[in-house]
N, C-alpha and C positions, 0 to 999 in steps of 0.2 A: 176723324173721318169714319164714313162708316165701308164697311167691307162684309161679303157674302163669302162665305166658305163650303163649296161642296165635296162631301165627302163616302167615298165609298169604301165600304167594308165588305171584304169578302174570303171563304174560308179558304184555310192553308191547299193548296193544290196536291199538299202528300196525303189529306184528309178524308174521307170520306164526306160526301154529300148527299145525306140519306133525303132534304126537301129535292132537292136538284137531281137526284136519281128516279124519285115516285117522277117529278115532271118528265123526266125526260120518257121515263118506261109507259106515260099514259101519250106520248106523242102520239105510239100510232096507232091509236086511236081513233086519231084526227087525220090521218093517210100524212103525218109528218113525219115518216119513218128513218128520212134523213136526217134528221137530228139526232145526232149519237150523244150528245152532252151535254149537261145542263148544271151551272153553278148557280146558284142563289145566297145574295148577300141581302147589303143596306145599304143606302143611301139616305145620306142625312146633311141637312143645310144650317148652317148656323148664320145668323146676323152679328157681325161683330161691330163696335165701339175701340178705333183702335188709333195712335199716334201716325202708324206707317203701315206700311201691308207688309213690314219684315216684322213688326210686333202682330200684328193679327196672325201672320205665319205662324209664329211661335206660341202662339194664346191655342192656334187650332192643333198645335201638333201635342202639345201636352194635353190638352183634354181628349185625343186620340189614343194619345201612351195610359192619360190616367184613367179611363172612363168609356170613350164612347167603345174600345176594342179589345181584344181578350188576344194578345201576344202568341200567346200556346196553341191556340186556332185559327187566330185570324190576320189578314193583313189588310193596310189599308194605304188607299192615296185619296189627294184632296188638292184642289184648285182654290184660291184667293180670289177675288174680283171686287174694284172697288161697284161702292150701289152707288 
């Protein structure tokens, strides 16, 4: 079966966000002055090829731990769905 996995990545919240800090400091700018914060990740879709959606779980979560995410900085969550 095939299965969609979305997934987002975003930095550790004890971290600094220097993309997400210029954003938020150019809001007012834009008279968006109520925006006091702004985080900036990634979001990333993978197409899976998978037996079950508990093996596509498992296909997306190790390519998260090995690959798509940097542990020391970042965390991440991700939804399954079959296509």
């Amino acid at each position: 079966m095939a299965y969609r996995a979305e997934i987002d990545i975003m930095p550790l919240k004890e971290l600094l966000d220097p993309k997400g800090k210029a954003v938020a400091n150019n809001m007012k700018s834009l008279q968006l002055a109520a925006v006091k914060d702004v985080r900036i990740g990634k979001h990333i879709t993978l197409e899976i090829q998978a037996g079950s959606e508990e093996e596509a779980r498992t296909m997306t979560e190790t390519a998260c731990k090995k690959l798509l995410a940097n542990p020391i900085m970042e965390s991440y969550t991700f939804e399954v769905f079959p296509m």
